[in-house]
N, C-alpha and C positions, 0 to 999 in steps of 0.2 A: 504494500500500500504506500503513496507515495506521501511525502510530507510528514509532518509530527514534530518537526522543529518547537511549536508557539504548543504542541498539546491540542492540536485541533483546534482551540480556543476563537481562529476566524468562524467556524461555525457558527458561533453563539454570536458574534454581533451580524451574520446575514438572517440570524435568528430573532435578533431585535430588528432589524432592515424589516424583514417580514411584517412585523407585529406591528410596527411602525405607519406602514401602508394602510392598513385595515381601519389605527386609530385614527388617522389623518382622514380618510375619509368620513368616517365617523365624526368628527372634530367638525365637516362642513354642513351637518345635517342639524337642524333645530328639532328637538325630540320635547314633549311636555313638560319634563323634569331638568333640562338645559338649553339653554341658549348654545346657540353654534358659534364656534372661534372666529373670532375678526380675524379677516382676510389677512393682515399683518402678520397675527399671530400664525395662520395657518401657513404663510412661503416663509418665515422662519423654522417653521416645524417642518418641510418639505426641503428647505437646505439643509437640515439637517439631516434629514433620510440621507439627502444623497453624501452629507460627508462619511454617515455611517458604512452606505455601501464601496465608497471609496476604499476609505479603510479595509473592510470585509475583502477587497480584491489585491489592495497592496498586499495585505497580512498573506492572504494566501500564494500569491504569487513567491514574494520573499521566502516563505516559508519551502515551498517547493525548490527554491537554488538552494537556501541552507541546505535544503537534506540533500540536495545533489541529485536530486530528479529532474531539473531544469541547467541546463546550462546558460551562459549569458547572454545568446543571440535567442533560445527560444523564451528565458523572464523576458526580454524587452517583448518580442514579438506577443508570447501570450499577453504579456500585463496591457499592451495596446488594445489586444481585441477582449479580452475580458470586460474595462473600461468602458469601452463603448459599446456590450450587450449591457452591460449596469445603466449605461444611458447616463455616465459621469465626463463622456467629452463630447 
């Protein structure tokens, strides 16, 4: 299995990224019991998604040349494309 470096640990924050999405949407919806989040509030909670998923792709990436399952030409080339499925460039 590849990586192990960080303990898996990028999992847990694409696992907060995840949780993240759900709240956010949630956050734009007026429900009886809450007011919905001012727009302000909600694209600072949405940069925030994305620096989390950032992270989530660094870690992993990095993690993978530490264990030596990525060499240097494929961490740049994956962490490029990783990036921009995360929809972070």
């Amino acid at each position: 299995m590849s990586g192990g470096h960080f303990g898996y640990k990028q999992y847990e924050l694409q696992y907060v990224a995840d949780t993240l999405i759900g709240d956010i949407a949630r956050c734009k919806v007026k429900t009886s019991w809450r007011e919905a989040y001012d727009e302000q509030v909600i694209e600072r909670m949405e940069d925030g998604l994305k620096a989390i998923l950032e992270a989530a792709v660094y870690m992993n990436r990095i993690d993978w040349l530490l264990s030596g399952d990525d060499g240097e030409d494929t961490f740049l080339r994956r962490l490029r494309e990783d990036l921009k499925e995360a929809g972070c460039e």
